[in-house]
BAGUNU-827043 format. One line per field, with one value per residue: x negated, y negated, z of N, C-alpha, C in turn. Coordinates in steps of 0.1 Angstrom, whole numbers. Each point is the difference from the previous one (the first is absolute). Layout:
% residues N
nu c(X;...)
nv c(Y;...)
nw c(Z;...)
cau c(X;...)
cav c(Y;...)
caw c(Z;...)
cu c(X;...)
cv c(Y;...)
cw c(Z;...)
***
This chain:
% residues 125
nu c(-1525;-4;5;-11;-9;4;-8;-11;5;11;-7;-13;6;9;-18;-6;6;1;-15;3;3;-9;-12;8;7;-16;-7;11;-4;-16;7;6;-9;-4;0;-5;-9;-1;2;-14;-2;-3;-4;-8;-2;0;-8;-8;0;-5;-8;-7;-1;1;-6;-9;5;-2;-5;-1;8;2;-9;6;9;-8;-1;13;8;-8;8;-5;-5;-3;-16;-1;12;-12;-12;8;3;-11;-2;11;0;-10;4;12;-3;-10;9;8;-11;-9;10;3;-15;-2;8;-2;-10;1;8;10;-3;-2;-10;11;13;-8;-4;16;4;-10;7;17;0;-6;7;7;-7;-3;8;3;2)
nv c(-1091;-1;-8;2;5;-14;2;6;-4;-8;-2;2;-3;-12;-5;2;-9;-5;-1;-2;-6;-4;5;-2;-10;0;3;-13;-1;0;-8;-5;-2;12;-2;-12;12;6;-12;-9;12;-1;-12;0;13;-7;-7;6;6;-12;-4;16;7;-11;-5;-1;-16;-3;10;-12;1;10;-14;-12;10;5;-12;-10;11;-3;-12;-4;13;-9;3;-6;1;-7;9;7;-8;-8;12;6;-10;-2;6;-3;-14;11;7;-8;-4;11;9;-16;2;9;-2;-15;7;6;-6;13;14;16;0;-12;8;13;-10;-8;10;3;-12;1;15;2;-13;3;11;-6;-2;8;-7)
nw c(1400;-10;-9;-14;13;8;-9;-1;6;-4;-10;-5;12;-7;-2;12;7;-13;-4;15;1;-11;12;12;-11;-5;13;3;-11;9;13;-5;-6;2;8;-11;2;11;4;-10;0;15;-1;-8;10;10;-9;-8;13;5;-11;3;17;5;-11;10;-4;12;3;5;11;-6;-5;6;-4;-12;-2;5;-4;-17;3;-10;11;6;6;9;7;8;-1;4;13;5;2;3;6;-1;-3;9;2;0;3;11;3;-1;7;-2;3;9;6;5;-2;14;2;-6;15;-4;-10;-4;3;0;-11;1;4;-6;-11;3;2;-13;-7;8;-5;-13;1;6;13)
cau c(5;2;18;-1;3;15;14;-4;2;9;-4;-4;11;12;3;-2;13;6;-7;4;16;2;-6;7;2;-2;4;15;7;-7;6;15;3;8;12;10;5;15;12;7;6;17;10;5;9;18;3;7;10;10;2;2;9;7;1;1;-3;-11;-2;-6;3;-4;-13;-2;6;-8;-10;-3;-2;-12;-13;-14;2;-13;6;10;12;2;-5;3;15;-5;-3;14;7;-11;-1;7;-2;-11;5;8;-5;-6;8;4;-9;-2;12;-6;-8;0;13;1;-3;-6;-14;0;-1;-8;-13;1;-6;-18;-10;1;-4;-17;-5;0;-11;-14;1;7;-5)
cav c(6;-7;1;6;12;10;1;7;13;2;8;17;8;7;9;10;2;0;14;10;1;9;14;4;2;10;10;10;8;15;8;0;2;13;-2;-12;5;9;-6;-6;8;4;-7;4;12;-2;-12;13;10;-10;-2;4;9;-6;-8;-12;-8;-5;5;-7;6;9;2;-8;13;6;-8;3;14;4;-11;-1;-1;-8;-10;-4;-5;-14;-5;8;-7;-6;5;-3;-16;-3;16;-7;-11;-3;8;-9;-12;8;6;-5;-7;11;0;-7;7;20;0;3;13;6;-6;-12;-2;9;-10;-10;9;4;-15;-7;5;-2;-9;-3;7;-4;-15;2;-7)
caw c(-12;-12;-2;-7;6;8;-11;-8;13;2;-12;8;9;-14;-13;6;-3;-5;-1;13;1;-14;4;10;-4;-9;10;4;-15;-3;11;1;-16;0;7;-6;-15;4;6;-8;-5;4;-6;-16;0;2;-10;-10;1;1;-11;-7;5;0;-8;11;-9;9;12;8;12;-6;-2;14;14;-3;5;17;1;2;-1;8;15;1;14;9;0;1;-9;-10;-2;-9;-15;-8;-5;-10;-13;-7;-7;-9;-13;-9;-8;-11;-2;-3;-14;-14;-4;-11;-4;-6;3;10;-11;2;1;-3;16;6;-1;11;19;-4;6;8;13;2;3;10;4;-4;7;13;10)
cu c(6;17;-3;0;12;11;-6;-1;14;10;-1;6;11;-2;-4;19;8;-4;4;11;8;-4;9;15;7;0;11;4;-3;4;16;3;9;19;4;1;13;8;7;2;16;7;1;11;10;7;6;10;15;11;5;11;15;8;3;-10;-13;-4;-13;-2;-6;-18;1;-3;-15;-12;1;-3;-14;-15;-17;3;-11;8;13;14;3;-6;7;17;-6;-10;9;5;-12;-1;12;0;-8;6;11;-6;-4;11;11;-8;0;18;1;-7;2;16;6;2;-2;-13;-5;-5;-8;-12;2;-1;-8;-6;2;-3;-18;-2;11;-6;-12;0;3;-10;-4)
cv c(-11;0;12;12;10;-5;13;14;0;6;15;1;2;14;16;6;7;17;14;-1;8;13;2;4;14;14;4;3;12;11;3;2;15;-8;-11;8;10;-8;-4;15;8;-13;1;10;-6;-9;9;9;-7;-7;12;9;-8;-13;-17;-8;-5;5;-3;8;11;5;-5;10;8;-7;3;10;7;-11;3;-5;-10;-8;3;1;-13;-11;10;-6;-15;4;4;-8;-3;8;-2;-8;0;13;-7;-9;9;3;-9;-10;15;8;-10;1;11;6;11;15;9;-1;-16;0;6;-10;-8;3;1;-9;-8;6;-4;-15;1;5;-8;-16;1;0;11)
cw c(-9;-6;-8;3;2;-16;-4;15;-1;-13;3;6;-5;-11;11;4;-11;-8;5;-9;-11;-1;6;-11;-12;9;-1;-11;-7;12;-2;-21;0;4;-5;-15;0;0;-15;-15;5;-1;-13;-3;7;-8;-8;4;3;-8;-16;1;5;-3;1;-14;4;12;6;8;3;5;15;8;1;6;17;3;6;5;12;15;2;18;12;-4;-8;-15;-18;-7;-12;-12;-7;-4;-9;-7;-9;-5;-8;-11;-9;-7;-12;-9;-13;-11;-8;-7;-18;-9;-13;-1;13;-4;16;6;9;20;3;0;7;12;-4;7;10;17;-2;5;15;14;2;10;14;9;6)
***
């Protein structure tokens, strides 16, 4: 086998990789989409009722509660304790460029759970 070969096998096999990976991907968001769309609408409703009914400036908390509450069941114990820690991180990271952004709201958070449960859906091991 030639050097040129084994570059060009080891190629194809990234982009065969990376392909799956975007299909396997795309799967868990047409499997679990219902359920990251409830979650990030009852957080919007506890944001607002939170905010509206009892007059809380920021109710963060609020939407958090709504999220664990209702979050996408996926997997094991085990593997569901590290899908939590990754869901998180990957909502605070979102959660904080679109804060920047889009500021802060009603609406603002129901998009930020939107995207931030899809992309940690869409990435998950």
């Amino acid at each position: 086998m030639r050097p040129g070969d084994l570059q060009v096998a080891v190629r194809e096999r990234g982009i065969s990789r990376v392909r799956r990976g975007l299909s396997e991907g795309g799967e868990r968001l047409r499997t679990n989409g219902w359920s990251i769309l409830q979650t990030a609408v009852a957080a919007s409703v506890a944001y607002f009722l939170s905010a509206a009914a009892l007059g809380h400036e920021a109710p963060f908390f609020a939407s958090i509660a709504a999220v664990v509450s209702l979050g996408v069941t996926l997997g094991e114990r085990g593997r569901r304790a590290v899908q939590i820690v990754f869901g998180v991180a990957v909502g605070l990271m979102v959660a904080d460029l679109l804060v920047l952004v889009i500021g802060t709201g009603t609406v603002q958070i129901g998009a930020v759970v939107l995207l931030a449960m899809g992309a940690a859906i869409f990435v998950l091991i």
